[in-house]
N, C-alpha and C positions, 0 to 999 in steps of 0.2 A: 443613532450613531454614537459610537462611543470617543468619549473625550475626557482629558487627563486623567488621572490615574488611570482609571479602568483601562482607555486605551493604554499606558503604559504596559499595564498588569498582562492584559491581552497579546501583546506583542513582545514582551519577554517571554510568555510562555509560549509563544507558536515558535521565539527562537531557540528554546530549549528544544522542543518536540523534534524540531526539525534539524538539530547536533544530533540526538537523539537517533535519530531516523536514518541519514543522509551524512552524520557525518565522519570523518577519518575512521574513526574506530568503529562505527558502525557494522553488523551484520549484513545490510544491503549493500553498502558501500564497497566492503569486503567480496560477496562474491560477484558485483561488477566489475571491480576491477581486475579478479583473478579471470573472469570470463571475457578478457579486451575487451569488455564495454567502454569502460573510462581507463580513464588514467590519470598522476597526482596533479595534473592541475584541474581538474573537477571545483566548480564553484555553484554556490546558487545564491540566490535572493529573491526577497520577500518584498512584495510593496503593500500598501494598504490604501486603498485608493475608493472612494466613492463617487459611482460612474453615474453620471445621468444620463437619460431618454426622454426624447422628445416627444 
């Protein structure tokens, strides 16, 4: 499991990737919203969560 920095390190960049990817100025973003997929208030979020099983 990853813990301080690394998690930090980790979780800045899945937030980068995911501007990146998904956000405003995006190319995906872009032709969702021109195709009424979404519209501006479009959000996401990330959790990081370690599940257990019984």
């Amino acid at each position: 499991m990853r813990k301080g920095k690394e998690l930090l390190k980790y979780e800045l960049s899945l937030n980068v990737l995911l501007k990146l990817m998904f956000g405003s100025s995006s190319e995906a973003n872009e032709k969702m919203f021109n195709n009424g997929y979404i519209d501006e208030s479009l959000t996401y979020d990330y959790t990081n969560e370690k599940i257990w099983f019984l």
